[in-house]
Every structure is written in C-alpha cells, then in structure tokens.
C-alpha positions, -999 to 999 in steps of 0.1 A, spaced: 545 -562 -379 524 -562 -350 502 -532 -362 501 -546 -396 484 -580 -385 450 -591 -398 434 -618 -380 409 -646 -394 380 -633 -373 384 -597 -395 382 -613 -427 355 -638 -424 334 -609 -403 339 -585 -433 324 -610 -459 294 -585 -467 318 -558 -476 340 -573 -501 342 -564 -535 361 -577 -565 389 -553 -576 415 -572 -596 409 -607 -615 438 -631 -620 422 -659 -641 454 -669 -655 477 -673 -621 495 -706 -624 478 -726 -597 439 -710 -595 424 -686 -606 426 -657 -584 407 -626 -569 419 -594 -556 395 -581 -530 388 -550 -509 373 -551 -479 362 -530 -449 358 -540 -409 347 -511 -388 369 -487 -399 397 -502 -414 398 -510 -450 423 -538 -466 427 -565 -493 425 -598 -497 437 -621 -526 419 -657 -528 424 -682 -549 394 -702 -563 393 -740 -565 359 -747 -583 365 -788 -590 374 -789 -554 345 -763 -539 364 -742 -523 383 -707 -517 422 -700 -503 430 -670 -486 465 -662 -503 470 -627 -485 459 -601 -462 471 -567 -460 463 -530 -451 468 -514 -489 489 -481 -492 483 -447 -510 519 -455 -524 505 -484 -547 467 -473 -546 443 -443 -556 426 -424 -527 394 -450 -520 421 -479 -526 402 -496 -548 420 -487 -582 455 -492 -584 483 -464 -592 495 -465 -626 
C-alpha cells in the first residue's frame, strides 16, 4: 500500500499536466471527471467530482493506472 500512495502535494503540483480522459456527467451525486496526470515521472489518475452551484471540485480517487485495465500511454482504456 505504501508504494501505491499518492499524496495531496503530487496532485495539486501536477495541475498543469492533467487532461480529461473519461466524462461521467450522469454519476448519481456530480458529475464526474476521469483525469490523467503526470508528476516527474510518474503518471496516474484522478477522478473529481464537479460541484458547479457550490464552486467547487472533490477529489474522489487517486491511483497509479495499470496496463491490465489501460492501453500503453494509459490514457485509453482496454476494451
């Protein structure tokens, strides 16, 4: 688990790397984004939910992606 962690500092330092990979716009709660993201050289996702009426944006998730689930670039999922 250890190796696996992402801290707070990583995600809000890779802000000028992320791009939009998956949409949710129907998720139950808010709408939601899938995102992918590099820090030095590590790549991962993140999933945030969007609360426009309350201006603001909820890290759901944060995780290393695998080439289990993802294409080679891990920005297009396996089908």
């Amino acid at each position: 688990m250890k190796g696996r962690f992402i801290s707070r500092e990583i995600v809000l330092d890779s802000i000028q790397h992320y791009e939009i990979i998956e949409e949710y716009s129907g998720d139950k709660y808010l709408p939601s984004y899938l995102v992918f993201s590099k820090y030095q050289d590590k790549i991962f996702h993140v999933l945030f939910a969007v609360d426009v009426e309350e201006d603001n944006v909820r890290v759901i998730t944060a995780y290393y992606p695998s080439l289990n689930e993802w294409e080679e670039g891990f920005i297009t999922r396996r089908k």
